[in-house]
C-alpha positions in Angstrom: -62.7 113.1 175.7 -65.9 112.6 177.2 -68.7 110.3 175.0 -71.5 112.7 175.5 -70.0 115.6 173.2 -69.4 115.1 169.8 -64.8 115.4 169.1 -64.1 118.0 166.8 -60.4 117.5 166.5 -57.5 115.1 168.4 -54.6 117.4 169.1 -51.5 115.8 170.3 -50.4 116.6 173.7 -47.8 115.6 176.1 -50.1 113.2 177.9 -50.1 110.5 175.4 -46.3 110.2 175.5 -45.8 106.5 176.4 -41.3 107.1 177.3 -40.4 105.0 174.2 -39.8 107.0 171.1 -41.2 104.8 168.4 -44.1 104.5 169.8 -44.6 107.9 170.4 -43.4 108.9 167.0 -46.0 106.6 165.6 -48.7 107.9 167.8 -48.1 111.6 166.5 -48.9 110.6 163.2 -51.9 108.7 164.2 -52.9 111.6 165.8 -52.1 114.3 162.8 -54.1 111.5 160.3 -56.7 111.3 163.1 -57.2 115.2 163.1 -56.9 115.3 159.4 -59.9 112.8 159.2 -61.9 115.2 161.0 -61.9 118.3 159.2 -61.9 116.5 156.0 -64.5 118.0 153.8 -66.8 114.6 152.4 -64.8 114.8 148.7 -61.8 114.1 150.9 -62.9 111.5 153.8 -61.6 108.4 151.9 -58.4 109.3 151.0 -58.0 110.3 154.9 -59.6 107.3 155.7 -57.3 105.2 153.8 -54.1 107.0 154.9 -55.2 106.0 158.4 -56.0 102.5 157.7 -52.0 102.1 155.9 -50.2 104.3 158.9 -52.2 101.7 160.9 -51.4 98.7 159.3 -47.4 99.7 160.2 -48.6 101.3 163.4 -50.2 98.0 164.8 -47.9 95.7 163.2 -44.8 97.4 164.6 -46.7 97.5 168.5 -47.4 93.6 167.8 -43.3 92.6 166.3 -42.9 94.6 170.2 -45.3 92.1 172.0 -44.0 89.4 169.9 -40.6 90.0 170.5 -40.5 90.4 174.0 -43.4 87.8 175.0 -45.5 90.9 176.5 -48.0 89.3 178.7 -51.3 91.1 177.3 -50.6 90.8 173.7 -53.8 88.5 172.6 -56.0 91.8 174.3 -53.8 94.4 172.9 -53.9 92.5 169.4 -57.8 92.1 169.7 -58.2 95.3 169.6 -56.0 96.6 167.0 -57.6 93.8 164.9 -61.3 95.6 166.0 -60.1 98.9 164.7 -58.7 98.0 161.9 -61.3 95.6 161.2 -64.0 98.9 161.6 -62.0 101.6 159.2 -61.5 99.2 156.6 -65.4 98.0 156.9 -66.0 102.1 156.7 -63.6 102.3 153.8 -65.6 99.9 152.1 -68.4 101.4 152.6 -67.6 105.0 151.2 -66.3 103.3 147.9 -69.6 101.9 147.5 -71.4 105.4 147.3 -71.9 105.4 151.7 -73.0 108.4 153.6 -70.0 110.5 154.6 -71.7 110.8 157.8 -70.2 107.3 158.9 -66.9 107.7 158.4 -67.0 111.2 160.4 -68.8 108.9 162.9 -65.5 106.5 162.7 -63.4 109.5 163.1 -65.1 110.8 166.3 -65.2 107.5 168.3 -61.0 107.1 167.0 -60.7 110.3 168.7 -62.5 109.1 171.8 -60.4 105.4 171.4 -57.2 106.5 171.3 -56.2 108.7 175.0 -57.7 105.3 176.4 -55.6 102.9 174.7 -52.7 104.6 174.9 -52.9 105.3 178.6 -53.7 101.6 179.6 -52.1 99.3 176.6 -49.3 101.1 174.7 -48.1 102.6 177.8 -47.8 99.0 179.3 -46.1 98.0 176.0 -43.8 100.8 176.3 -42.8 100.2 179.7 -42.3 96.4 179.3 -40.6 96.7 176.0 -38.1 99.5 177.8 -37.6 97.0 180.6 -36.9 94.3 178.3 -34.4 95.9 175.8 -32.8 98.3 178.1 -33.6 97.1 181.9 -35.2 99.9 183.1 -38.5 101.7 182.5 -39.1 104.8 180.9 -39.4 108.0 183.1 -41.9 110.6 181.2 -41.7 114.1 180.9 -45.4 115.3 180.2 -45.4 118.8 179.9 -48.5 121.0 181.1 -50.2 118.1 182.2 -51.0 117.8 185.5 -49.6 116.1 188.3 -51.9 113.7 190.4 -49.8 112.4 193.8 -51.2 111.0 196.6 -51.1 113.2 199.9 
């Protein structure tokens, strides 16, 4: 999503598909909690907000047993960043609780939107395809409906 214009929703679509099915399973959810998140009306924001931070407590944890596991290359990056995120919605979290203006956790909720196409695309979909390699010897080949195709001429 481009920064300059506020994100009003995450929608799952076809081009965050990363070819291993956990992953992508989990990233569905992150994105239905995600959308939720965002058209919460302000009586509802923490209980979204805190369904997001538990789906990604398993979400990360299960991407970093993966890294762990397999000795993926990048995982003190990948891990950095999960650790930022989760570090921001539970500082957000803690906020609201304390009486905080709803405004900031909408605020979290718009820059996840933005986070998430980008992190997928470059780290997850690494992880996917090393992880692939590593417990079945071969990478995984992606399907991405209505998305379009980008070759070289």
């Amino acid at each position: 999503m481009p920064t300059d214009t506020p994100a009003d929703d995450l929608v799952w679509t076809d081009a965050f598909l990363v070819g291993f099915e956990p992953m992508d399973e989990t990233h569905r959810e992150f994105v239905d909690i995600t959308s939720a998140l965002l058209k919460a009306d302000d009586a509802d924001l923490l209980k979204y907000l805190k369904d997001l931070i538990q789906h990604s407590e398993r979400h990360f944890s299960q991407e970093e047993h993966y890294m762990n596991t397999t000795a993926f290359p990048a995982r003190d990056c990948h891990t950095k960043e999960h650790n930022a995120v989760l570090g921001s919605m539970r500082e957000v979290a803690d906020y609201l609780e304390k009486g905080g203006n709803p405004a900031e956790a909408r605020r979290l909720a718009v820059e996840l939107s933005r986070w998430f196409p980008g992190h997928t695309d470059y780290l997850d979909a690494s992880l996917a395809q090393w992880v692939a390699k590593k417990q079945l010897g071969a990478v995984p080949i992606v399907v991405r409906r209505g998305v379009a195709n980008h070759q070289a001429d």
